[in-house]
CHARMM internal coordinates of N, CA and C (Angstrom, degrees):
IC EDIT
DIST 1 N 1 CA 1.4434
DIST 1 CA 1 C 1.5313
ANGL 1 N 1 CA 1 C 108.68
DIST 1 C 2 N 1.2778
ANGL 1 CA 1 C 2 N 112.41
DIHE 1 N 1 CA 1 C 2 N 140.19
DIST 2 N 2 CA 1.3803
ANGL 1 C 2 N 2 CA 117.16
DIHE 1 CA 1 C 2 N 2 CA -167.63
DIST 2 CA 2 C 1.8725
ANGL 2 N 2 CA 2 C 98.59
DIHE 1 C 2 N 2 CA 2 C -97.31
DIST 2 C 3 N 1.2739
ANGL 2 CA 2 C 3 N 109.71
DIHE 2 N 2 CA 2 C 3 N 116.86
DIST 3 N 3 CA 1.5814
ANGL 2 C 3 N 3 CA 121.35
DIHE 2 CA 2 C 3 N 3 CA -169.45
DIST 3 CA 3 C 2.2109
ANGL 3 N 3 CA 3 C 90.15
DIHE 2 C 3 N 3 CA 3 C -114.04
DIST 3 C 4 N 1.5824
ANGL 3 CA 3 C 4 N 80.43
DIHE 3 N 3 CA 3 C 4 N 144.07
DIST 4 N 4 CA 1.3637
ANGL 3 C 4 N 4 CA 104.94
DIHE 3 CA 3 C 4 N 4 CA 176.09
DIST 4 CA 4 C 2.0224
ANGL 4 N 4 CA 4 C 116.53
DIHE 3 C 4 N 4 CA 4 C -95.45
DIST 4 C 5 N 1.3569
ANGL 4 CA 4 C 5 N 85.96
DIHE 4 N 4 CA 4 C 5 N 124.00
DIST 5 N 5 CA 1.7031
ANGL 4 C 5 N 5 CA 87.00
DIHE 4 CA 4 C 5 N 5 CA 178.28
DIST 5 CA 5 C 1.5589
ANGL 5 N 5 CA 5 C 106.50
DIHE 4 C 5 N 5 CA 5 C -52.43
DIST 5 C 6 N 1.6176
ANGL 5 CA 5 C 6 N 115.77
DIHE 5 N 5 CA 5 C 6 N 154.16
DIST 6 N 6 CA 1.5949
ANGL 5 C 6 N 6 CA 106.67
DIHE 5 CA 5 C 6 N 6 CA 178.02
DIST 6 CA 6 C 1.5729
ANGL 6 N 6 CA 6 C 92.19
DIHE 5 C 6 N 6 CA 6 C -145.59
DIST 6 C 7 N 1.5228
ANGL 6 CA 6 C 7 N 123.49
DIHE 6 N 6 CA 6 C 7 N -179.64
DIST 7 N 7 CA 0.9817
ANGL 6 C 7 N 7 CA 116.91
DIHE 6 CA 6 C 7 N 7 CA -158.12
DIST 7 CA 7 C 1.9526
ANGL 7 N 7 CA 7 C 88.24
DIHE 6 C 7 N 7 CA 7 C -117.28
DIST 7 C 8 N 1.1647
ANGL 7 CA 7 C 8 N 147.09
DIHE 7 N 7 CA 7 C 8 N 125.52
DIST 8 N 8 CA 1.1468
ANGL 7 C 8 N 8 CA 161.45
DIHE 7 CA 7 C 8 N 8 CA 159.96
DIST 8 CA 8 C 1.4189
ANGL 8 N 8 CA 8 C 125.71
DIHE 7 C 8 N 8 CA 8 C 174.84
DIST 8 C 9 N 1.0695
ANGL 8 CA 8 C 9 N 107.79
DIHE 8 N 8 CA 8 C 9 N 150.79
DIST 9 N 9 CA 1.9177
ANGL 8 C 9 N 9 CA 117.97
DIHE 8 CA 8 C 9 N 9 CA -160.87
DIST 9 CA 9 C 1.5918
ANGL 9 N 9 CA 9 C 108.95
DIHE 8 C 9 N 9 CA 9 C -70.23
DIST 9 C 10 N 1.6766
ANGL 9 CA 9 C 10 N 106.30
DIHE 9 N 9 CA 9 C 10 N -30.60
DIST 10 N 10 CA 1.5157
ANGL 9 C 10 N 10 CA 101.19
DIHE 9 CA 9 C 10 N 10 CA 166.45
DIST 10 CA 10 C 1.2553
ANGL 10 N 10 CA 10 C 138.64
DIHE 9 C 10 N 10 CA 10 C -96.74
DIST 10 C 11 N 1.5486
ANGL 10 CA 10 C 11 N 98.77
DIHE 10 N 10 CA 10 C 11 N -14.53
DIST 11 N 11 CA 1.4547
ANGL 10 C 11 N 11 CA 114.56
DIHE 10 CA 10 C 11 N 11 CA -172.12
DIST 11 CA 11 C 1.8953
ANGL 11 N 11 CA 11 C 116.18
DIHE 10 C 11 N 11 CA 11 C -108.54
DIST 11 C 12 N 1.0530
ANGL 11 CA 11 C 12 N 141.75
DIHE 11 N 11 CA 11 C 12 N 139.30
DIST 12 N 12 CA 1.3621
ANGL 11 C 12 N 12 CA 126.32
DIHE 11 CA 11 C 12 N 12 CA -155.78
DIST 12 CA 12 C 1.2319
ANGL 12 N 12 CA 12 C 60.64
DIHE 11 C 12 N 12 CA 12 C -117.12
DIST 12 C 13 N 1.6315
ANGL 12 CA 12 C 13 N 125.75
DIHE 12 N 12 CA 12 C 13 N -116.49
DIST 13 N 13 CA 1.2511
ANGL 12 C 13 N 13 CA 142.57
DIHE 12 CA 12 C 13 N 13 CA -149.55
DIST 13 CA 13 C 1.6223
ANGL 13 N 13 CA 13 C 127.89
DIHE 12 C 13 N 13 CA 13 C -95.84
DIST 13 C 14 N 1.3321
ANGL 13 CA 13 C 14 N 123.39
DIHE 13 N 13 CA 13 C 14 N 165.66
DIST 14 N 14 CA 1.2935
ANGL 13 C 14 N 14 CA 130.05
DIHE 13 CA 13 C 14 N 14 CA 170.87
DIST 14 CA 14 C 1.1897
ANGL 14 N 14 CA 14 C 134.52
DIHE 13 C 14 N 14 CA 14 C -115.96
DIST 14 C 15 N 1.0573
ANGL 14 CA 14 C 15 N 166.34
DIHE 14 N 14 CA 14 C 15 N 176.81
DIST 15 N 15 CA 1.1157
ANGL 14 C 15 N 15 CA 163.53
DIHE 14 CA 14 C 15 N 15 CA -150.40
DIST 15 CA 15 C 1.7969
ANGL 15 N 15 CA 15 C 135.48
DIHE 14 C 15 N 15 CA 15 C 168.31
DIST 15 C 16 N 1.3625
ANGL 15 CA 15 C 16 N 118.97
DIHE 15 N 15 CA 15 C 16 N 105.60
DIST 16 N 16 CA 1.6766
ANGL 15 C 16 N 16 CA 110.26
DIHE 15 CA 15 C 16 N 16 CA -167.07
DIST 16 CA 16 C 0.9696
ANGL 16 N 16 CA 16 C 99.26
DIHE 15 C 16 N 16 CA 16 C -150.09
DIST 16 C 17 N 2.2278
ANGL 16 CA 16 C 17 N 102.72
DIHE 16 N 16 CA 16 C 17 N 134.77
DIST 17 N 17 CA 1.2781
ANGL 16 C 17 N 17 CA 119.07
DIHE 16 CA 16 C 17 N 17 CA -168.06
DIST 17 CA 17 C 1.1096
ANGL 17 N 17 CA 17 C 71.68
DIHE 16 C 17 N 17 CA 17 C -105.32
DIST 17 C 18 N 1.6970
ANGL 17 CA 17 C 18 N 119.08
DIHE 17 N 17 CA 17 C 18 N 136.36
DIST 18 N 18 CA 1.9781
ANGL 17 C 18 N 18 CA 118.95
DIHE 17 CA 17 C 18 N 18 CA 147.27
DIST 18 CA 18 C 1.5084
ANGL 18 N 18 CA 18 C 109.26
DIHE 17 C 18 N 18 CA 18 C -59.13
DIST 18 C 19 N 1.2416
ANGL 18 CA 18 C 19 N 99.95
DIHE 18 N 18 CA 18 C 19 N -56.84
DIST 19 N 19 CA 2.0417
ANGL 18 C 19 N 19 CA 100.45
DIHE 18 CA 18 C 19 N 19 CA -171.30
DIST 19 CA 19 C 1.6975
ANGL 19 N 19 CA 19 C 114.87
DIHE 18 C 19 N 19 CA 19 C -34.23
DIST 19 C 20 N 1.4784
ANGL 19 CA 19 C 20 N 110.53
DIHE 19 N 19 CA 19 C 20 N -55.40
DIST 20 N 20 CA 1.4165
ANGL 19 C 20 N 20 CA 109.57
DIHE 19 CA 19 C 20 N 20 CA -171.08
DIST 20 CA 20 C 1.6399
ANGL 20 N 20 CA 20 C 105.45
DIHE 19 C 20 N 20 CA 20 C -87.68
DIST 20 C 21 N 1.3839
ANGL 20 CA 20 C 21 N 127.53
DIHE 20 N 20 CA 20 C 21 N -44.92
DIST 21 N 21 CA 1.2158
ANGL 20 C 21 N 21 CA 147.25
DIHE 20 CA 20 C 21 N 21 CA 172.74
DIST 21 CA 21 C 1.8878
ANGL 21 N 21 CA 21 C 93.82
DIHE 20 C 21 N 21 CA 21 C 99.91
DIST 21 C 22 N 1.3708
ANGL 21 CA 21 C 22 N 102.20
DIHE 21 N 21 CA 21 C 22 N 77.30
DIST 22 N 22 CA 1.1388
ANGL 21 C 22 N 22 CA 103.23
DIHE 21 CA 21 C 22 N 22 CA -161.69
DIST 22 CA 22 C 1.5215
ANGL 22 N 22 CA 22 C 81.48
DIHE 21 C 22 N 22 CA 22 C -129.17
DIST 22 C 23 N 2.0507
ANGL 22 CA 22 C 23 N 121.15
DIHE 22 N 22 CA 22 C 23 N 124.98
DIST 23 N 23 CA 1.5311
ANGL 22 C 23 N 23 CA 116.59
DIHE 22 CA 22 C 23 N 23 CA 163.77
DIST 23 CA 23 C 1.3570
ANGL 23 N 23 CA 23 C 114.46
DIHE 22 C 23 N 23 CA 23 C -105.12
DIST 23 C 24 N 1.0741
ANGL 23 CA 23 C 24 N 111.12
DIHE 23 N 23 CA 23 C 24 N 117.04
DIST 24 N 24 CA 1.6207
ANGL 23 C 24 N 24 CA 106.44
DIHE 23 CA 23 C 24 N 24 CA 173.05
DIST 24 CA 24 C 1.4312
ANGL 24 N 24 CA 24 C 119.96
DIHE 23 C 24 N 24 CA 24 C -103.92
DIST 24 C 25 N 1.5168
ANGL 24 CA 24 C 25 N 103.22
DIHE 24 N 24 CA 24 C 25 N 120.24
DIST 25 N 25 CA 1.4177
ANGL 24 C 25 N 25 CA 118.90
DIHE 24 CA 24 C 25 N 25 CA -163.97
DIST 25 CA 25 C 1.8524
ANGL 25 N 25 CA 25 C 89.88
DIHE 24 C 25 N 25 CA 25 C -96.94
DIST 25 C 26 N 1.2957
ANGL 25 CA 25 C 26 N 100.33
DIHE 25 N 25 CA 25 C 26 N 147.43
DIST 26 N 26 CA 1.8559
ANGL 25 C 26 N 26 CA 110.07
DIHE 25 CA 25 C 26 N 26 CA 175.83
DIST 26 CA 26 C 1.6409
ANGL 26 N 26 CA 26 C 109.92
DIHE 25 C 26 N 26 CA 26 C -127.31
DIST 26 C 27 N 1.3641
ANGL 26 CA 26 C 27 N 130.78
DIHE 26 N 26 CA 26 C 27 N 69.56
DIST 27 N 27 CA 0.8857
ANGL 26 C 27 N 27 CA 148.67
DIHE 26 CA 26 C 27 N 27 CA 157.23
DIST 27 CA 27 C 2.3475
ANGL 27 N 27 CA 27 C 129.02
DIHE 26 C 27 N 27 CA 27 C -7.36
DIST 27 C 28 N 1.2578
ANGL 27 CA 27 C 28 N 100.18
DIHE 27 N 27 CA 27 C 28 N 87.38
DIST 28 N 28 CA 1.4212
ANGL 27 C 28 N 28 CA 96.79
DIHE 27 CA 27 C 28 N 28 CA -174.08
DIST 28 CA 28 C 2.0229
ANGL 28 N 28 CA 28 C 117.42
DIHE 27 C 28 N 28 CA 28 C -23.11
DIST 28 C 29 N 1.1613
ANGL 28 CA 28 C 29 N 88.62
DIHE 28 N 28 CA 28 C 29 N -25.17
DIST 29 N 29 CA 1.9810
ANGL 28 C 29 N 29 CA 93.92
DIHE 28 CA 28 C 29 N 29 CA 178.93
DIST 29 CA 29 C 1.4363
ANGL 29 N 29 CA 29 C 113.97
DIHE 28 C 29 N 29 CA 29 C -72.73
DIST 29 C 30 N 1.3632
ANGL 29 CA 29 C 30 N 112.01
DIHE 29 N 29 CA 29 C 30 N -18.45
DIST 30 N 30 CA 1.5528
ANGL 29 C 30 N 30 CA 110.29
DIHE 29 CA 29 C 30 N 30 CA 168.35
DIST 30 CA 30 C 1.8400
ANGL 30 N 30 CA 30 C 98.25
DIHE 29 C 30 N 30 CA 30 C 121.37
DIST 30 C 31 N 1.3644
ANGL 30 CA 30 C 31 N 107.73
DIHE 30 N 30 CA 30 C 31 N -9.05
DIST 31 N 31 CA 1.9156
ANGL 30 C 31 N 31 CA 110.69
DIHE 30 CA 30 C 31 N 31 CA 178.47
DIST 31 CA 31 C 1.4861
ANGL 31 N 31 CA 31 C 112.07
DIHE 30 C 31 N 31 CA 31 C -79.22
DIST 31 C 32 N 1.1864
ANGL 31 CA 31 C 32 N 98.40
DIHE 31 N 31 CA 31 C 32 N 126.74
DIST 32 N 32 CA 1.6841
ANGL 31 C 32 N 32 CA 90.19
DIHE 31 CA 31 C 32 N 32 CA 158.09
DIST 32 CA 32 C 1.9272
ANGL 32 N 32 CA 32 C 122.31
DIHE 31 C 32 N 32 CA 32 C -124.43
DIST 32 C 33 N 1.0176
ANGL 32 CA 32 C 33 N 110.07
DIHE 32 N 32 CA 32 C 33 N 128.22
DIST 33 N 33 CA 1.3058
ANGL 32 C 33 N 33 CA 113.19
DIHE 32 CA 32 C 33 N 33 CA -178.65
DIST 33 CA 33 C 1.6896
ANGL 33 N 33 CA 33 C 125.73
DIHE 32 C 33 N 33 CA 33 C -114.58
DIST 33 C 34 N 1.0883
ANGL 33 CA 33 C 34 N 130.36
DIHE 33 N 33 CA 33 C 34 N 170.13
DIST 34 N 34 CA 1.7311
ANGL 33 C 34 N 34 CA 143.03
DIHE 33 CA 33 C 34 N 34 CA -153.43
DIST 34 CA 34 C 1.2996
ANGL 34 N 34 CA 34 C 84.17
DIHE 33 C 34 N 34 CA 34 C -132.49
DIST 34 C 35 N 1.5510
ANGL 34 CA 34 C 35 N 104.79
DIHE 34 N 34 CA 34 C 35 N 135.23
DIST 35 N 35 CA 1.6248
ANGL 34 C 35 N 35 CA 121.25
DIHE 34 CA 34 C 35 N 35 CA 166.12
DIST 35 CA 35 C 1.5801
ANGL 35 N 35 CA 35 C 99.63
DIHE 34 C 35 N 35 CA 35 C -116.09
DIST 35 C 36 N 1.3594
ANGL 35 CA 35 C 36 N 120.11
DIHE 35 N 35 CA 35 C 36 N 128.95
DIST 36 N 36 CA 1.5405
ANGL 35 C 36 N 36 CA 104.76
DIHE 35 CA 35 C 36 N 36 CA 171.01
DIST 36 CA 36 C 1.4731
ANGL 36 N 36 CA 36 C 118.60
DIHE 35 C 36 N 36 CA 36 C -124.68
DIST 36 C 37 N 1.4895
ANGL 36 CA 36 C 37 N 101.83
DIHE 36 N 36 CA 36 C 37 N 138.79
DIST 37 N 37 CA 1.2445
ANGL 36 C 37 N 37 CA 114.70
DIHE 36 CA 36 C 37 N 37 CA 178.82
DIST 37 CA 37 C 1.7813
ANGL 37 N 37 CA 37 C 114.47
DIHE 36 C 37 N 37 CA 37 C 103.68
DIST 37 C 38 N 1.2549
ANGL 37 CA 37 C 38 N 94.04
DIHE 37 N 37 CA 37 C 38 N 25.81
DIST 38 N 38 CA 1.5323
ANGL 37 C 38 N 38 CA 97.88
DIHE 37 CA 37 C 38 N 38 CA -158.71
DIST 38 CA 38 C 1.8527
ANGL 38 N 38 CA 38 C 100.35
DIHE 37 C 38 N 38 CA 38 C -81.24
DIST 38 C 39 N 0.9779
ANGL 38 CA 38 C 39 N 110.97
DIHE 38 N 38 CA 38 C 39 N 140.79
DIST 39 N 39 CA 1.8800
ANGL 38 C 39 N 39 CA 98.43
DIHE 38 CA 38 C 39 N 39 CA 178.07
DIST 39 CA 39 C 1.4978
ANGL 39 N 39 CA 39 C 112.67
DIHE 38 C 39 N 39 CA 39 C -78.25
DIST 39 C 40 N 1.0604
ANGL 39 CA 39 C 40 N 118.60
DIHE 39 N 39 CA 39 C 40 N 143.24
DIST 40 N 40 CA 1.4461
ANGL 39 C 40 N 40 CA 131.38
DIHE 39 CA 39 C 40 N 40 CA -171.97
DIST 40 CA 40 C 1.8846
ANGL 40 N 40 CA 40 C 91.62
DIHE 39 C 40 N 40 CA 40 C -50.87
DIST 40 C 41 N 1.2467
ANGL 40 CA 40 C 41 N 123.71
DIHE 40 N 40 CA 40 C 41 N -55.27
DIST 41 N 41 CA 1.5628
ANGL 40 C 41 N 41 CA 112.76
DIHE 40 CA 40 C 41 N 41 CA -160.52
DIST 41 CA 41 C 1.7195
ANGL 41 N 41 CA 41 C 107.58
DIHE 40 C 41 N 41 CA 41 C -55.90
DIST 41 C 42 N 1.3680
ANGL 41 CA 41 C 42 N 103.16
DIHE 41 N 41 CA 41 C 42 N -16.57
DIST 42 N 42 CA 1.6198
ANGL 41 C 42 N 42 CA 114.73
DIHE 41 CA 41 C 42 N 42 CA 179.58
DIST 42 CA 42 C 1.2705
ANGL 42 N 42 CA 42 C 118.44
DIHE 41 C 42 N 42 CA 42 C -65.50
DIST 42 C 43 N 1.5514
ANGL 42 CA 42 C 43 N 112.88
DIHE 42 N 42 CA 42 C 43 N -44.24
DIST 43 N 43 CA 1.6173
ANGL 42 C 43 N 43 CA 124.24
DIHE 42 CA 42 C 43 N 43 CA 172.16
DIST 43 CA 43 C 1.6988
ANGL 43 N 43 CA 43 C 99.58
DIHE 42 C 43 N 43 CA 43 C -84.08
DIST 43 C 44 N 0.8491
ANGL 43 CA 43 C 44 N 135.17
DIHE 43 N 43 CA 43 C 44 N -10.50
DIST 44 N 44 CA 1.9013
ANGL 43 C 44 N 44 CA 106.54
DIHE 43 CA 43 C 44 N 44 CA 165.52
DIST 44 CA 44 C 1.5001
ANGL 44 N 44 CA 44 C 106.36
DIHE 43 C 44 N 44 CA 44 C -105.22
DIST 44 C 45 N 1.5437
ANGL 44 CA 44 C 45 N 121.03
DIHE 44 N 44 CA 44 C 45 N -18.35
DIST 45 N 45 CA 1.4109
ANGL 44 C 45 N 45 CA 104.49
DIHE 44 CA 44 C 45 N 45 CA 167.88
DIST 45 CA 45 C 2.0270
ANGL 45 N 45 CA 45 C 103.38
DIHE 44 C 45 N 45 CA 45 C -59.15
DIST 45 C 46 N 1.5214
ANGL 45 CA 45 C 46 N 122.91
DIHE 45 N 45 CA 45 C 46 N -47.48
DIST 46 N 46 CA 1.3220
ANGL 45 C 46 N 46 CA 143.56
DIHE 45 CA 45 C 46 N 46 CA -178.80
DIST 46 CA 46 C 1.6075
ANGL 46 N 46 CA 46 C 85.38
DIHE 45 C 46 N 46 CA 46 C -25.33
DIST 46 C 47 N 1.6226
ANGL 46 CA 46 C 47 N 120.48
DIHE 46 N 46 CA 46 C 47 N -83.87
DIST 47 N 47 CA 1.1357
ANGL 46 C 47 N 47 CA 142.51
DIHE 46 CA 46 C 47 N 47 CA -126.44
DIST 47 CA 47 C 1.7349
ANGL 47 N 47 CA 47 C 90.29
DIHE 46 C 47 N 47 CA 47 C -80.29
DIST 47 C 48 N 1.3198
ANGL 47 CA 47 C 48 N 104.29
DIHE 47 N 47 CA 47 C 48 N -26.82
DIST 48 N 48 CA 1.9639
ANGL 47 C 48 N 48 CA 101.46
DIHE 47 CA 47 C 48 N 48 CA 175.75
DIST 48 CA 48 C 1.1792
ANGL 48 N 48 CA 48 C 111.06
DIHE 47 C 48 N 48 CA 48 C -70.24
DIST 48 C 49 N 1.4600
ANGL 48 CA 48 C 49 N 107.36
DIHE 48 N 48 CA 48 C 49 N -35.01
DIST 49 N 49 CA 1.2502
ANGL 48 C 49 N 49 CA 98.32
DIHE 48 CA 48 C 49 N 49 CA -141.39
DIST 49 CA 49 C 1.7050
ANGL 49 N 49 CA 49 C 113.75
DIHE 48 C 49 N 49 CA 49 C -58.81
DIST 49 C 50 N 1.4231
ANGL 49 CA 49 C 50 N 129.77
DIHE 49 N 49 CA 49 C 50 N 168.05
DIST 50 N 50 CA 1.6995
ANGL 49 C 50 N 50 CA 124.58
DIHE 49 CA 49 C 50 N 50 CA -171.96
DIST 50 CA 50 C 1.6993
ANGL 50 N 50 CA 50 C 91.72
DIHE 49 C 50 N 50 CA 50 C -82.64
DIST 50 C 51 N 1.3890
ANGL 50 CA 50 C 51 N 123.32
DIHE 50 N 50 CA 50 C 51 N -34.29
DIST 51 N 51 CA 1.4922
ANGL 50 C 51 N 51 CA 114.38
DIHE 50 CA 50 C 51 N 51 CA -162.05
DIST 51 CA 51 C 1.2951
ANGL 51 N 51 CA 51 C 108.44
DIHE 50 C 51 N 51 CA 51 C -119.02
DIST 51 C 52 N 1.5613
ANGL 51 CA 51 C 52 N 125.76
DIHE 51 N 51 CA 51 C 52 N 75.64
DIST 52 N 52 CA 1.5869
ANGL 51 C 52 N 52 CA 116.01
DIHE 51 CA 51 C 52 N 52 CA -166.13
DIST 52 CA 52 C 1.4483
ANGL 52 N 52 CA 52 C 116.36
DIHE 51 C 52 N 52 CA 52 C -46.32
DIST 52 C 53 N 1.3484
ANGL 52 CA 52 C 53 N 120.46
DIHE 52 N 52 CA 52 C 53 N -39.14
DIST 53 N 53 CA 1.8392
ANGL 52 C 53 N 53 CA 127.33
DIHE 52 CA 52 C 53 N 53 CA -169.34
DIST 53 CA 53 C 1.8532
ANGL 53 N 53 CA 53 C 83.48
DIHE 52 C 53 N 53 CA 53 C -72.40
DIST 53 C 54 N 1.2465
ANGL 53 CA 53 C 54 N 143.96
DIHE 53 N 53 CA 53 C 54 N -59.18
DIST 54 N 54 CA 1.3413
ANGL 53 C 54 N 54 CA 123.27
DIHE 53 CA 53 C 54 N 54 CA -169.67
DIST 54 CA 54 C 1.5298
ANGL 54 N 54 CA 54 C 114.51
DIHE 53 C 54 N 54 CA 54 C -68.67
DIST 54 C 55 N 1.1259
ANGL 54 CA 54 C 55 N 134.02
DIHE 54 N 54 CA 54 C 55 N -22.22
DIST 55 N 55 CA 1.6767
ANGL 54 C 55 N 55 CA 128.17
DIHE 54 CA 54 C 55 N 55 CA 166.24
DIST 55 CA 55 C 1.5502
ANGL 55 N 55 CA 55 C 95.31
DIHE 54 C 55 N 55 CA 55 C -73.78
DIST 55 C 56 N 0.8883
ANGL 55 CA 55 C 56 N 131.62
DIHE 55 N 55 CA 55 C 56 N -54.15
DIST 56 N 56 CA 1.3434
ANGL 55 C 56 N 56 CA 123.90
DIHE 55 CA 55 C 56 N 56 CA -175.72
DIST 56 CA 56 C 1.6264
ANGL 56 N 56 CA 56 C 125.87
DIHE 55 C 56 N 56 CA 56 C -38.86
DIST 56 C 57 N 1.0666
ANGL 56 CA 56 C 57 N 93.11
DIHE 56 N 56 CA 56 C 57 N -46.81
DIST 57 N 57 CA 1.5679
ANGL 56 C 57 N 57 CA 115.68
DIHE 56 CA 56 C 57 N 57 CA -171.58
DIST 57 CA 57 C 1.4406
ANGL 57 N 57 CA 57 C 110.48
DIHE 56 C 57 N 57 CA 57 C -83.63
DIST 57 C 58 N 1.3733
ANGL 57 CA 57 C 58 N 124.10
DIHE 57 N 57 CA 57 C 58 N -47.17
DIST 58 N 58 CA 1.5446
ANGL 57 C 58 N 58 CA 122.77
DIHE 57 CA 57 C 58 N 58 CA 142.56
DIST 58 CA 58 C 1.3106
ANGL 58 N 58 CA 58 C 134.18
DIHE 57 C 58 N 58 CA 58 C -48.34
DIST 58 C 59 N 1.5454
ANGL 58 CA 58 C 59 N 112.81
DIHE 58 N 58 CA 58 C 59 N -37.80
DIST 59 N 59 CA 1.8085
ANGL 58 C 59 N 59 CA 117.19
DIHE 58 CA 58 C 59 N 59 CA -149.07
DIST 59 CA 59 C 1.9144
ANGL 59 N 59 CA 59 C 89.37
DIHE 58 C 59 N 59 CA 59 C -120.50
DIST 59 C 60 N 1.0231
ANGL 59 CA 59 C 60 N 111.32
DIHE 59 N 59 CA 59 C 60 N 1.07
DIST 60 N 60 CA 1.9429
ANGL 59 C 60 N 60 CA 99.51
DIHE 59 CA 59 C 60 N 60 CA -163.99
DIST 60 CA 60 C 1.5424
ANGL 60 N 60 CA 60 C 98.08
DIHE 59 C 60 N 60 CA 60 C -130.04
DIST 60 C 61 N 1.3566
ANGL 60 CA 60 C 61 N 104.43
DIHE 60 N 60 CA 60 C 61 N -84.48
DIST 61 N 61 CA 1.6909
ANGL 60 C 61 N 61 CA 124.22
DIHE 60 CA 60 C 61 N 61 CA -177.47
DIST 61 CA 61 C 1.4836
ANGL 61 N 61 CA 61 C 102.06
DIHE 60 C 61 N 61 CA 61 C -17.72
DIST 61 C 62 N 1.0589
ANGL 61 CA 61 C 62 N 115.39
DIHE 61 N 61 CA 61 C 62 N 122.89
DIST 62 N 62 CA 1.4858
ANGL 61 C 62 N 62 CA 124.69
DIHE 61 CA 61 C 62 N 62 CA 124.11
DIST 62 CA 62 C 2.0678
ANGL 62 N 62 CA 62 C 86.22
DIHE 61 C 62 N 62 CA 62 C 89.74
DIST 62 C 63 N 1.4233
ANGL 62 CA 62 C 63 N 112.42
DIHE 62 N 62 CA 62 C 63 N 0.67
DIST 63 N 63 CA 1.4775
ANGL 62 C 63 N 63 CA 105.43
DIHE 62 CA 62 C 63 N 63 CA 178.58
DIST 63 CA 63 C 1.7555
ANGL 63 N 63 CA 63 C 122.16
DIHE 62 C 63 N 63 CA 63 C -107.31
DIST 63 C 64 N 1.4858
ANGL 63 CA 63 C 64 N 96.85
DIHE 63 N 63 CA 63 C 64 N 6.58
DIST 64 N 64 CA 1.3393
ANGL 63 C 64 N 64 CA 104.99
DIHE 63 CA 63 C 64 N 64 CA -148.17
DIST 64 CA 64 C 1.8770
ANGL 64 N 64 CA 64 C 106.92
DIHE 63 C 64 N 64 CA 64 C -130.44
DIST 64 C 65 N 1.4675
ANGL 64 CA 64 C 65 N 153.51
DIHE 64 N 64 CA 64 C 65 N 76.60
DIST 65 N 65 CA 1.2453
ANGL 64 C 65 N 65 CA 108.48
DIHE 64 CA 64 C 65 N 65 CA -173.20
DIST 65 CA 65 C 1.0813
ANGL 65 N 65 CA 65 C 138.47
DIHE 64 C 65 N 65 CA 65 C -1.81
DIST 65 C 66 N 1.3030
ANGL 65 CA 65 C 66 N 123.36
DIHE 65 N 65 CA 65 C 66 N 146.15
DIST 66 N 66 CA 1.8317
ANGL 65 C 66 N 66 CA 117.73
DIHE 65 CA 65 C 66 N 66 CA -171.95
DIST 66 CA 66 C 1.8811
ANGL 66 N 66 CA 66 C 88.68
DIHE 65 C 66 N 66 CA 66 C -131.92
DIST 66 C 67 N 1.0527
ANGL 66 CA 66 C 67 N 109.60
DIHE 66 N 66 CA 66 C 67 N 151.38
DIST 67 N 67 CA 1.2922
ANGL 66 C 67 N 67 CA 131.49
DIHE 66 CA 66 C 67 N 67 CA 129.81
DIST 67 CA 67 C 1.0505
ANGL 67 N 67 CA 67 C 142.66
DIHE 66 C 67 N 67 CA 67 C -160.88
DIST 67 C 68 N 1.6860
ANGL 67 CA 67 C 68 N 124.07
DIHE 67 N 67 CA 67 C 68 N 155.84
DIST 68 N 68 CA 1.4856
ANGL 67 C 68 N 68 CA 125.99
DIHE 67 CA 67 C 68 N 68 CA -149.44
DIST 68 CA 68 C 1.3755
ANGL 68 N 68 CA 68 C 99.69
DIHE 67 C 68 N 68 CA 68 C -93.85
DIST 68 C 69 N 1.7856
ANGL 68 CA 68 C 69 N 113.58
DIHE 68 N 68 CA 68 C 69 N 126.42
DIST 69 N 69 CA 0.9687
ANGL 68 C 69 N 69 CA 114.16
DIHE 68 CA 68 C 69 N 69 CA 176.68
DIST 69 CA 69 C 1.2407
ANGL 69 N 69 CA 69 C 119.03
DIHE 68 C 69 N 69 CA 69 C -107.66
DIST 69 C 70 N 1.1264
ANGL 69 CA 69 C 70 N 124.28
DIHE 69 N 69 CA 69 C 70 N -19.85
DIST 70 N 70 CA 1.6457
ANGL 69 C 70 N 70 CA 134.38
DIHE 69 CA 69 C 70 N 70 CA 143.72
DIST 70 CA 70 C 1.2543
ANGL 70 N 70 CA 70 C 122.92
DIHE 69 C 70 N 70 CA 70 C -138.93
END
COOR INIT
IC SEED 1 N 1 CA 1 C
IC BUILD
C-alpha cells in the first residue's frame, strides 16, 4: 500500500485502501500496522487533522482491529 509522508514526531506515514477500508499507519519507531474497516471519512478527517498522533489516539487506537504489519 502506497502510504503518504505526514508531518508528526510519532507518526511517519499513512496509508488507505478504499476497496478493503484498510488504514495503514507507519509509526516513527520503525512499526507499521493495518486498521480494518475504517470509513474512508475517517482517513481524510486523519490526513487534516493539525495533530496526526492526537486524532490518532482519539479517532484510531484501540477502535479499529489492529494488525502488526511490521
Amino acid at each position: 500500500m502506497d502510504r503518504t509522508r505526514v508531518s508528526s514526531t510519532n507518526i511517519r506515514s499513512i496509508g488507505y485502501d478504499e476497496g478493503s477500508q484498510t488504514l495503514e499507519v507507519e509509526f516513527t519507531s520503525g512499526g507499521i500496522y493495518d486498521y480494518a474497516a475504517v470509513p474512508q471519512n475517517v482517513y481524510q478527517r486523519f490526513m487534516a487533522a493539525p495533530s496526526k498522533g492526537r486524532f490518532f489516539d482519539s479517532s484510531v487506537k484501540d477502535k479499529y482491529r489492529t494488525v502488526k504489519v511490521r
